[in-house]
VORO-286001 format. One record per residue: residue in three letters; x, y, z of N, C-alpha, C, O in turn. Coordinates in nm, 4 decimals. Each point is the difference from the previous one (the first is absolute). Example, Ala and Ser with C-alpha at 12.3 -4.5 7.8 and 13.67 -1.06 7.14 Angstrom:
BEGIN
VEXTOR type      nxx      nyy      nzz     caxx     cayy     cazz      cxx      cyy      czz      oxx      oyy      ozz
VEXTOR  ala   1.3190  -0.5690   0.7800  -0.0890   0.1190   0.0000   0.0900   0.1200   0.0000   0.1036  -0.0019   0.0665
VEXTOR  ser  -0.1386   0.1069  -0.1385   0.0820   0.1190   0.0060  -0.0770   0.1090   0.0730   0.0509   0.1108   0.0169
//
This chain:
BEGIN
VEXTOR type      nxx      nyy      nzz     caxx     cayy     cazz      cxx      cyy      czz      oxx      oyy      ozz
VEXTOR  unk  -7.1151 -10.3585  -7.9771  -0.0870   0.1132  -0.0262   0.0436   0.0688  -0.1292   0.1181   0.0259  -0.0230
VEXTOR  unk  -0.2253   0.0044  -0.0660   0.0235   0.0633  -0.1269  -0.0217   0.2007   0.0448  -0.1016   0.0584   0.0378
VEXTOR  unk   0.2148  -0.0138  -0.0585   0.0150   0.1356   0.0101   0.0758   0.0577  -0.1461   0.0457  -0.0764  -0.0851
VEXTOR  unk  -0.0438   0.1767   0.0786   0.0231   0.1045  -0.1016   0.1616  -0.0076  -0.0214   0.0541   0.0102  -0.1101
VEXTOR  unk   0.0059  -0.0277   0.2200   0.1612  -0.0808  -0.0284   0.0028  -0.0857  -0.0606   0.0602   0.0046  -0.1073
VEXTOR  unk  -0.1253  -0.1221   0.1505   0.0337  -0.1362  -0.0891  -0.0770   0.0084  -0.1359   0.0353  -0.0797  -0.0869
VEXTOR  unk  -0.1373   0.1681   0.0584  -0.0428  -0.0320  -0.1337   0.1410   0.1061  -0.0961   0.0371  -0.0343  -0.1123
VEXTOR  unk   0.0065   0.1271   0.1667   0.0860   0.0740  -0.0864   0.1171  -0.0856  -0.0259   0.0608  -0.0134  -0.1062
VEXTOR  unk  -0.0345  -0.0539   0.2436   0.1389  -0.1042  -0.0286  -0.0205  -0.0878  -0.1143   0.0709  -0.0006  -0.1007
VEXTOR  unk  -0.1677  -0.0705   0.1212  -0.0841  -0.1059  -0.0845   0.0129   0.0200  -0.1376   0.0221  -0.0836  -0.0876
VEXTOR  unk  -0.0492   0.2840   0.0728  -0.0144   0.0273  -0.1452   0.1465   0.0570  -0.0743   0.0248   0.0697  -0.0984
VEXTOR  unk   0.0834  -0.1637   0.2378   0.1746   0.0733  -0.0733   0.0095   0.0909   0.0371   0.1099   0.0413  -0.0372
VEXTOR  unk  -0.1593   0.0318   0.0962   0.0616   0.1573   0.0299   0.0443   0.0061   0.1699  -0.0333  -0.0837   0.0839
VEXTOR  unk   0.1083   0.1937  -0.0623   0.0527  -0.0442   0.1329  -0.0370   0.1310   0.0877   0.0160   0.1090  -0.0548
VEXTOR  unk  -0.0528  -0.1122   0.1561  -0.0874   0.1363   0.0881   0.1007   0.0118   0.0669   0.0872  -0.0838   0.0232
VEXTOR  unk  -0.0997   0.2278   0.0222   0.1032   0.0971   0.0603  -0.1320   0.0811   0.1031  -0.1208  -0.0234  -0.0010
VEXTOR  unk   0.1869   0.1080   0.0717  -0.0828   0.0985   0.0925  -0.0909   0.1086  -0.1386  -0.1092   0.0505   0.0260
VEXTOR  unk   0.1649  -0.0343  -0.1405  -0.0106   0.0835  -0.0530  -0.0799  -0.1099  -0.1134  -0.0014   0.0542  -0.1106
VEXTOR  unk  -0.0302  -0.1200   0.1091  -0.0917  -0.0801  -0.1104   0.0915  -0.1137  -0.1058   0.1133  -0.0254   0.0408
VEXTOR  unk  -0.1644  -0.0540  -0.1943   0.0898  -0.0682  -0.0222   0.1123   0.0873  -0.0641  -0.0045   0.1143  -0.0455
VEXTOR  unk   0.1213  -0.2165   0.0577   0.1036   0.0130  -0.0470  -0.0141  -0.0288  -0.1738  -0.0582  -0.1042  -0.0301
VEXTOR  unk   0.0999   0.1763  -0.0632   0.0473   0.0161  -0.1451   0.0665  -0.1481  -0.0440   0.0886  -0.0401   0.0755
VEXTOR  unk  -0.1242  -0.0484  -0.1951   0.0761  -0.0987  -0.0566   0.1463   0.0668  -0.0121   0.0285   0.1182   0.0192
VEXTOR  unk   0.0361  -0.1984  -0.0469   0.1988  -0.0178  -0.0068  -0.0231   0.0659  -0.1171  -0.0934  -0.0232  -0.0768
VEXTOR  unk   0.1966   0.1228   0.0603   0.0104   0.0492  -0.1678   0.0924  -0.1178  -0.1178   0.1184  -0.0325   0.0097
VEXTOR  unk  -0.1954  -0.0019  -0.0913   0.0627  -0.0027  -0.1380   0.0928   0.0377  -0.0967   0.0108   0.1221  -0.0115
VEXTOR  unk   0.0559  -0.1862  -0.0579   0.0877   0.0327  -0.0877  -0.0629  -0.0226  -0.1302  -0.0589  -0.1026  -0.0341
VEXTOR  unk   0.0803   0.2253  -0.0459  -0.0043   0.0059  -0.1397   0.1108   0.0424  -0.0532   0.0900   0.0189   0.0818
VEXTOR  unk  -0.0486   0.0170  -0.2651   0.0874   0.0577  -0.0308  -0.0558   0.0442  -0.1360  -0.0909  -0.0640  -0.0528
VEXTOR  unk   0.1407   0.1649  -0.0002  -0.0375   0.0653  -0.1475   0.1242   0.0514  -0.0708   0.1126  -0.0139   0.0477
VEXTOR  unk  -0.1428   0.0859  -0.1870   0.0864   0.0528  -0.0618   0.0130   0.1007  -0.0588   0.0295  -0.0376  -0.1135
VEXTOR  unk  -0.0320   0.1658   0.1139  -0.0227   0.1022  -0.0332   0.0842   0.0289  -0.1432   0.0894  -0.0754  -0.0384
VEXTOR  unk  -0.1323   0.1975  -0.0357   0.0426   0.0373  -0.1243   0.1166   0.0185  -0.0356   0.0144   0.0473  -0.1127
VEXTOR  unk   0.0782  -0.0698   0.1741   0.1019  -0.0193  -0.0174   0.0939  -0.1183   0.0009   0.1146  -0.0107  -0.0435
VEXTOR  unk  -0.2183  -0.1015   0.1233   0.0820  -0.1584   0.0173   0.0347  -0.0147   0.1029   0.0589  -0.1032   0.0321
VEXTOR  unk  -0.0885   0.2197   0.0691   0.0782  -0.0142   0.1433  -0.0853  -0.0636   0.0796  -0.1148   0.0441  -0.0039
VEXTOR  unk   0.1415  -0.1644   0.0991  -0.0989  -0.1182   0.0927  -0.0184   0.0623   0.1249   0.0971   0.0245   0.0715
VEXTOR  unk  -0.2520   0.0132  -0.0268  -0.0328   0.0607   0.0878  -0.0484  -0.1846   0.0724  -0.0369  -0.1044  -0.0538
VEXTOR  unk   0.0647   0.1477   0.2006  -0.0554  -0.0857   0.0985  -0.1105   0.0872   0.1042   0.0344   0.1049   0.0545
VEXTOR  unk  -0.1499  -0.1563  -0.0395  -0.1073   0.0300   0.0704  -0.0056  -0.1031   0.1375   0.0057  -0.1229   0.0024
VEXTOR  unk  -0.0181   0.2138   0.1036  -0.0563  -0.0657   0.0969  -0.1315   0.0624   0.0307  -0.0018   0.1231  -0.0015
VEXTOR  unk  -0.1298  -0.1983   0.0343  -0.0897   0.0625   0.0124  -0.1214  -0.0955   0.1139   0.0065  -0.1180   0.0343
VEXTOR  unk  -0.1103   0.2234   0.0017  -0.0825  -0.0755   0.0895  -0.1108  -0.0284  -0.0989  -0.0475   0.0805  -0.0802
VEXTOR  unk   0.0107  -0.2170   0.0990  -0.1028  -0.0372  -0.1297  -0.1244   0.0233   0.0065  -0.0612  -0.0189  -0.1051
VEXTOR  unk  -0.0073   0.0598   0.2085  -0.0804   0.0282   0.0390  -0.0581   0.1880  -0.0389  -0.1093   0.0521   0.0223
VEXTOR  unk   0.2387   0.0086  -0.0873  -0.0036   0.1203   0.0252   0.0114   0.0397  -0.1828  -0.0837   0.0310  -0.0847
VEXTOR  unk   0.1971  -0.0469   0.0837   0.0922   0.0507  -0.1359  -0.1049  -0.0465  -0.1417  -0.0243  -0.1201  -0.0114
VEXTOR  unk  -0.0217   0.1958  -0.0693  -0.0585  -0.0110  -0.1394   0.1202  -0.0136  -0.1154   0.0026  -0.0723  -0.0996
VEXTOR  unk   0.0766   0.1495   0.1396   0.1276   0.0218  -0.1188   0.0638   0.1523   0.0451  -0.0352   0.1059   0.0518
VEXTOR  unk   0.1715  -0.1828  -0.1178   0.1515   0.0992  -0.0143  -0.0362   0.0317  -0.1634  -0.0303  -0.0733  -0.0942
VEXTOR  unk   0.0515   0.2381   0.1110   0.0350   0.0793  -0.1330   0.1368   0.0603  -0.0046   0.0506   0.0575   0.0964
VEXTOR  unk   0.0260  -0.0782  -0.2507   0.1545   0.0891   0.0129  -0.0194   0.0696  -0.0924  -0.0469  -0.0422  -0.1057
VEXTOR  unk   0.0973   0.2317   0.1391  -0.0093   0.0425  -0.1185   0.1641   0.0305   0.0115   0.0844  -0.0123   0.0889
VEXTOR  unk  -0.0856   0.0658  -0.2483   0.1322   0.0774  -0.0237  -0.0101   0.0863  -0.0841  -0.1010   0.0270  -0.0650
VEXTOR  unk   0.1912   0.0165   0.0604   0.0089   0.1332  -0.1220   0.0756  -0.0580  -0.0898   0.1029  -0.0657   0.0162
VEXTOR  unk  -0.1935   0.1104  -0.1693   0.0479  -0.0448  -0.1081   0.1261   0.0724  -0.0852   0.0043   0.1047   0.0647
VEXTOR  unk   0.0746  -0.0938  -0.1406   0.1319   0.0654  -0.0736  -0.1345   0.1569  -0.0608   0.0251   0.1203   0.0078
VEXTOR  unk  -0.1405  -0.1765  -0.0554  -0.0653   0.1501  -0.0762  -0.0547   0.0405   0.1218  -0.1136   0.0403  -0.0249
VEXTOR  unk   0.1432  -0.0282   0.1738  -0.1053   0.1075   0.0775  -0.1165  -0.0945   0.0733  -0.0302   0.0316   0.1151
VEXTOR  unk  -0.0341  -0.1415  -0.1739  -0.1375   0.0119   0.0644   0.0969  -0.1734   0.0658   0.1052  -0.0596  -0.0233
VEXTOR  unk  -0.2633   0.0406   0.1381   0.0110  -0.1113   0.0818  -0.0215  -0.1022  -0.0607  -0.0871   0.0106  -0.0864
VEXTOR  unk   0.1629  -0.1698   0.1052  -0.0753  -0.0937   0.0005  -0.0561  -0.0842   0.1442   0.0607  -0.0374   0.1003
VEXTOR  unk  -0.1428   0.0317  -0.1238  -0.0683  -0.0788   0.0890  -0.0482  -0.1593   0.0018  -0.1071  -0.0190  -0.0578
VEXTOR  unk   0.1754  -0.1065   0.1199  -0.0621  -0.1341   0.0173  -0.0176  -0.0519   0.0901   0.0812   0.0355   0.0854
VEXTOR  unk  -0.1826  -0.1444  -0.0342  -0.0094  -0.0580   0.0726   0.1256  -0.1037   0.0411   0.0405  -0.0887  -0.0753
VEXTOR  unk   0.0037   0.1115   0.1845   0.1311  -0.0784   0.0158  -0.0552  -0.1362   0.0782   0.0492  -0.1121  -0.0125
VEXTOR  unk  -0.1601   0.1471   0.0941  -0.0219  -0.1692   0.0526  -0.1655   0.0152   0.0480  -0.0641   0.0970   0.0402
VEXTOR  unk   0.0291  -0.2339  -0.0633  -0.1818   0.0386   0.0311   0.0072  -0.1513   0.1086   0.0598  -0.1035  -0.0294
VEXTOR  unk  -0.1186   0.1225   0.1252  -0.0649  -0.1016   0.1316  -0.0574  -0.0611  -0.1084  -0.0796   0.0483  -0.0805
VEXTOR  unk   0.1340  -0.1764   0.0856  -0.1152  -0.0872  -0.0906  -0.1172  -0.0678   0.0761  -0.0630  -0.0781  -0.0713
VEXTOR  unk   0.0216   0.0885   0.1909  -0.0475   0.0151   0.0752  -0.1216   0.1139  -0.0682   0.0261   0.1130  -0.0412
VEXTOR  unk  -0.1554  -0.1750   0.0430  -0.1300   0.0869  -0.0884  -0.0649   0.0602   0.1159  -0.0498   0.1070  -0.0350
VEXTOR  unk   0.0224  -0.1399   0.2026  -0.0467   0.0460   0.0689   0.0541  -0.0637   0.1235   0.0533  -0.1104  -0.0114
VEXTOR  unk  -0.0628   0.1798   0.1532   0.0498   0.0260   0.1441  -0.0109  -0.1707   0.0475  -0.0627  -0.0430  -0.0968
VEXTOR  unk   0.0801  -0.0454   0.1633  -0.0561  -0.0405   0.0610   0.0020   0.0144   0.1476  -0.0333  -0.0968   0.0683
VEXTOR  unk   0.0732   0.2214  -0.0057  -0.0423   0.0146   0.1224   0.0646   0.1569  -0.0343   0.0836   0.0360  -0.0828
VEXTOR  unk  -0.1851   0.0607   0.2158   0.0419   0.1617  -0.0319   0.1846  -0.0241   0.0730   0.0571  -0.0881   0.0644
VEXTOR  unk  -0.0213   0.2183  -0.1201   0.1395   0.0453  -0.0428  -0.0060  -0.0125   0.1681  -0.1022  -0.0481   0.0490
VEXTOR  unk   0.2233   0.0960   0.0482   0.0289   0.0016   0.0647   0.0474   0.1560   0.0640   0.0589   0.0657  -0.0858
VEXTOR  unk  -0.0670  -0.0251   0.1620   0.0034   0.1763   0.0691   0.1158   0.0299  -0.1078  -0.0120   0.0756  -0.0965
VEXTOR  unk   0.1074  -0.1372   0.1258   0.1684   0.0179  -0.0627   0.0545  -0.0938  -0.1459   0.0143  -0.1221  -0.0073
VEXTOR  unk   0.0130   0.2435  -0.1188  -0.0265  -0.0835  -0.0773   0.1427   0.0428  -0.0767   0.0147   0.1216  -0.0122
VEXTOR  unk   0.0920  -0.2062  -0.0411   0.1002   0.0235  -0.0170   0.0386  -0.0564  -0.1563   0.0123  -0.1210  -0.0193
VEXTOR  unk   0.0031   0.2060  -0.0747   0.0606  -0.0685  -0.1600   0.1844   0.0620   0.0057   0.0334   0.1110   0.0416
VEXTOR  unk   0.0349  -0.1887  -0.0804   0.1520   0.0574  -0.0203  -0.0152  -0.0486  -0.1594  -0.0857  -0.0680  -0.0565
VEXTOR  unk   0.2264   0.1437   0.0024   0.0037  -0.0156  -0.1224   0.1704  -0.0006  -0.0160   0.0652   0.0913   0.0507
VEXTOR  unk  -0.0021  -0.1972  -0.1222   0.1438   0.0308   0.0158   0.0032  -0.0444  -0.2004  -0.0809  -0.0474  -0.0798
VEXTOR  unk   0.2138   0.0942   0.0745   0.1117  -0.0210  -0.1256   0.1013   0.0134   0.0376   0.0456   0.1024   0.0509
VEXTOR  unk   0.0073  -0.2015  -0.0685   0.1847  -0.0397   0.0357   0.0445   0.1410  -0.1070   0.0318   0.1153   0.0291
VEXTOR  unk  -0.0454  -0.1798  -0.1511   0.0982   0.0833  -0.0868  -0.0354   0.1481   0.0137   0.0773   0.0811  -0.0510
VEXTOR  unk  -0.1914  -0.0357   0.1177   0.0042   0.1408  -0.0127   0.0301   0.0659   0.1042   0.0384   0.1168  -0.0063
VEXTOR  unk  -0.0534  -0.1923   0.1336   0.0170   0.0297   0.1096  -0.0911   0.0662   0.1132   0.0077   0.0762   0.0963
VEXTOR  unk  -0.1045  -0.1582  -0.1732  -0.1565   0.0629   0.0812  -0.0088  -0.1013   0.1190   0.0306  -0.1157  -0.0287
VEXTOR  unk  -0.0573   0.1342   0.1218  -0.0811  -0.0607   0.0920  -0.0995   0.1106   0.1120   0.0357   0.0411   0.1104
VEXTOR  unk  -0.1610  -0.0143  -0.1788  -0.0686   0.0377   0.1116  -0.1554  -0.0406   0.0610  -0.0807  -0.0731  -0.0574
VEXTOR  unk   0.0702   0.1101   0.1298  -0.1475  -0.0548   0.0980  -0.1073   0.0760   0.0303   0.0621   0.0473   0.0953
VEXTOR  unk  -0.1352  -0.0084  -0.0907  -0.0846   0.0118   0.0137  -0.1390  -0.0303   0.1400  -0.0778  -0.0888  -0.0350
VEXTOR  unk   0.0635   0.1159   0.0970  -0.0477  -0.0164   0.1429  -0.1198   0.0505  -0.0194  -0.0014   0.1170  -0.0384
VEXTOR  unk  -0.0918  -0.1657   0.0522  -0.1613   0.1156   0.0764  -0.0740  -0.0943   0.0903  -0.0178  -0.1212   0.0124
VEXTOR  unk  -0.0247   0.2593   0.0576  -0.0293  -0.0672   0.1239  -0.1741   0.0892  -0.0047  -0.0108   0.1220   0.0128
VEXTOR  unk  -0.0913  -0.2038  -0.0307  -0.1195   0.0349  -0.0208  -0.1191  -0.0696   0.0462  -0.0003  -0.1229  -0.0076
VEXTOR  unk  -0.0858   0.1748   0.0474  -0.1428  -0.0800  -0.0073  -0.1257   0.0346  -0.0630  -0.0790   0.0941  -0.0068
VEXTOR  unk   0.0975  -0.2250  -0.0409  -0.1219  -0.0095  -0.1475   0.0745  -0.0179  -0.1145   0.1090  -0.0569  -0.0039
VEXTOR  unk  -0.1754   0.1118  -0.1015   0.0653  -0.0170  -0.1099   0.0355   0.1127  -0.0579   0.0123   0.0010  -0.1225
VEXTOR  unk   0.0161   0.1405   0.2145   0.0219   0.1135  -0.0579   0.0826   0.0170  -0.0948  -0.0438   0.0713  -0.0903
VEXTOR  unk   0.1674  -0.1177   0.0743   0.1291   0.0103  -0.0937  -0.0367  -0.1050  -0.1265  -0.0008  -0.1223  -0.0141
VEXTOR  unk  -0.0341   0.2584  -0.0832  -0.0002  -0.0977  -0.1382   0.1354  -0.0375  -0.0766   0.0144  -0.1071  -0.0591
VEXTOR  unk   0.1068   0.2309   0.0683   0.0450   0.0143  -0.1043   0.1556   0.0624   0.0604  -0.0235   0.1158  -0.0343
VEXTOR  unk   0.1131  -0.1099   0.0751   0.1204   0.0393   0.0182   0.1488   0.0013  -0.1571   0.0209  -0.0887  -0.0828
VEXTOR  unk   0.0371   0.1984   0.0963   0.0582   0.0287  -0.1215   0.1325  -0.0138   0.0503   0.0171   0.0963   0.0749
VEXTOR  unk   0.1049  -0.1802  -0.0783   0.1139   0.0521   0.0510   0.1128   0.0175  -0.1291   0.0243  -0.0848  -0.0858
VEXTOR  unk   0.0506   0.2530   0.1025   0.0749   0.0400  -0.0947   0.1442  -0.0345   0.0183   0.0490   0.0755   0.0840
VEXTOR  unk   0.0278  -0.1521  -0.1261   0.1269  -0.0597  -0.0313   0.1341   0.0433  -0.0350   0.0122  -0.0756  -0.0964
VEXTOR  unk   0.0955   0.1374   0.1000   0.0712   0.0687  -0.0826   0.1191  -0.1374  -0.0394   0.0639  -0.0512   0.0919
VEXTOR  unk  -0.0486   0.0085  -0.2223   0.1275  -0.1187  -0.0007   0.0798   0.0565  -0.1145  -0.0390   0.0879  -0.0769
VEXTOR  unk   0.2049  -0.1748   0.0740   0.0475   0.0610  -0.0795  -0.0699  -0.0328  -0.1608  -0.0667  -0.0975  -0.0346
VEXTOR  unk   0.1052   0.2052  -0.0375  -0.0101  -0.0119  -0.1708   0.0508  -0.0825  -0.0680   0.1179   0.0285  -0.0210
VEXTOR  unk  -0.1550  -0.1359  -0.0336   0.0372  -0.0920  -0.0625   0.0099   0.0374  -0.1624   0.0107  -0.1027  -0.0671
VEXTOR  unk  -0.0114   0.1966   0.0064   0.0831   0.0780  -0.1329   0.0372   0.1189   0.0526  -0.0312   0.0414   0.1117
VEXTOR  unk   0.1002   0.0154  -0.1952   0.0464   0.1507  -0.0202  -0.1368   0.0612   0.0415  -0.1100  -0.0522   0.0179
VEXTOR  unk   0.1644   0.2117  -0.0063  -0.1020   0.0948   0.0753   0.0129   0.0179   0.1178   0.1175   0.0105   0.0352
VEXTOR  unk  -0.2229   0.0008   0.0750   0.0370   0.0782   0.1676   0.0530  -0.1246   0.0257  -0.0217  -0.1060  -0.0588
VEXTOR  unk   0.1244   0.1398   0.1931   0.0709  -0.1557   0.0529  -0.1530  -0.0429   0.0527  -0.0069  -0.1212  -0.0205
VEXTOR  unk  -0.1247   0.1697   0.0822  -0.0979  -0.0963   0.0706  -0.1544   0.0413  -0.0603  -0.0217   0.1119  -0.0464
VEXTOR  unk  -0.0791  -0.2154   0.0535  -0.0821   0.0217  -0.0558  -0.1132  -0.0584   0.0918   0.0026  -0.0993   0.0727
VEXTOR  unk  -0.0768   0.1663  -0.0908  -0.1235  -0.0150   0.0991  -0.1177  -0.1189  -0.0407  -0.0733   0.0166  -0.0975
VEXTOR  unk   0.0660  -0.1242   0.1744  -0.1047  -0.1135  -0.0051  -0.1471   0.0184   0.0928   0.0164   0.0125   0.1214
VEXTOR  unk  -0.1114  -0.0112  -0.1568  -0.1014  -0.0347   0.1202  -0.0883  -0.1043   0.0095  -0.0674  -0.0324  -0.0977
VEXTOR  unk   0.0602  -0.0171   0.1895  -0.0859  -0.1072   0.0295  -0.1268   0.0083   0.0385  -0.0003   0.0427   0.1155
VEXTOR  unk  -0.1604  -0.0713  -0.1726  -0.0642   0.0247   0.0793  -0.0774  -0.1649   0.0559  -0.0237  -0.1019  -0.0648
VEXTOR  unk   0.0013   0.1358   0.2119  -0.0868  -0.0998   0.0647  -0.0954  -0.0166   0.0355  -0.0325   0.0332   0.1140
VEXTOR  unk  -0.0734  -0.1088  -0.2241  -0.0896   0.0035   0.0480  -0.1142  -0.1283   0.0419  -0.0145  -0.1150  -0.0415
VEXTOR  unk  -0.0593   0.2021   0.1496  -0.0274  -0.1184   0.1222  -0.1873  -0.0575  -0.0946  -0.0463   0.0145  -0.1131
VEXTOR  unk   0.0185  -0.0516   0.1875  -0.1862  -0.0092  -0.0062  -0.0571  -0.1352  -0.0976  -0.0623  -0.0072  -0.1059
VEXTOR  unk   0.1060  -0.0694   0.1796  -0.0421  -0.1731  -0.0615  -0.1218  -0.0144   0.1134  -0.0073   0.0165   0.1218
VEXTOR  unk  -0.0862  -0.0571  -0.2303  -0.1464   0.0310   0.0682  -0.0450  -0.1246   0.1001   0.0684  -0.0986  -0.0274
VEXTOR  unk  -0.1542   0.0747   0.1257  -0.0314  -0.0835   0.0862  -0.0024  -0.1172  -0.1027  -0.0076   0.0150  -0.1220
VEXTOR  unk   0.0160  -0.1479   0.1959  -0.0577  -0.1015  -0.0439  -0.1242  -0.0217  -0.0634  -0.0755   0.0490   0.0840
VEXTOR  unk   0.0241  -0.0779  -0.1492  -0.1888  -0.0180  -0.0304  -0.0725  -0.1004   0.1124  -0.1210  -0.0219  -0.0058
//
């Protein structure tokens, strides 16, 4: 018998009481303005791109894209629970990120960093990351 289980199984995704289950997250990695190797874990289904800013020596921010889903669109919706971490050995970042949502409410999450100073000036300097979600349906 063809039921609504086996066509979701069929289509890779795995059902729960609560609907399908989210693809396995991915590994990416980038490099920010300074040379330092960011590692991305991300759900592919979800994540558009990682932004890093920093503060520049004159005052103002820089801002780059540290990693983009090369991935152009979803192939199946995100999953309730959607999880990106972001680590650097040498700086000593490792953090995560969790949301727990339905639909596609969460565009955009910002997380602020404090690591040590790598020149003269304050011993720590503030990094932020922003994450953002919204890789559009399949066509």
């Amino acid at each position: 018998m063809f039921s609504a289980r086996t066509a979701a199984l069929s289509a890779g995704s795995t059902l729960t009481p609560r609907g399908p289950v989210a693809r396995h997250n991915r590994t990416g990695q980038g490099e920010d303005q300074r040379g330092h190797v960011y590692r991305i874990s991300y759900q592919p289904d979800c994540l558009r791109q990682v932004k890093v800013q920093r503060a520049l020596p004159s005052g103002r921010r820089s801002t780059m894209t540290l990693f983009r889903n090369p991935a152009t669109c979803r192939e199946q919706p995100p999953g309730q629970h959607v999880r990106t971490r972001i680590t650097c050995l040498e700086q000593g970042i490792d953090v995560e990120v969790s949301v727990r949502c339905s639909g596609e409410s969460v565009q955009r999450v910002t997380l602020l960093c404090q690591v040590p100073a790598t020149q003269g000036g304050p011993t720590s300097e503030e990094v932020a990351f922003v994450v953002e979600n919204g890789l559009p349906p399949a066509p």
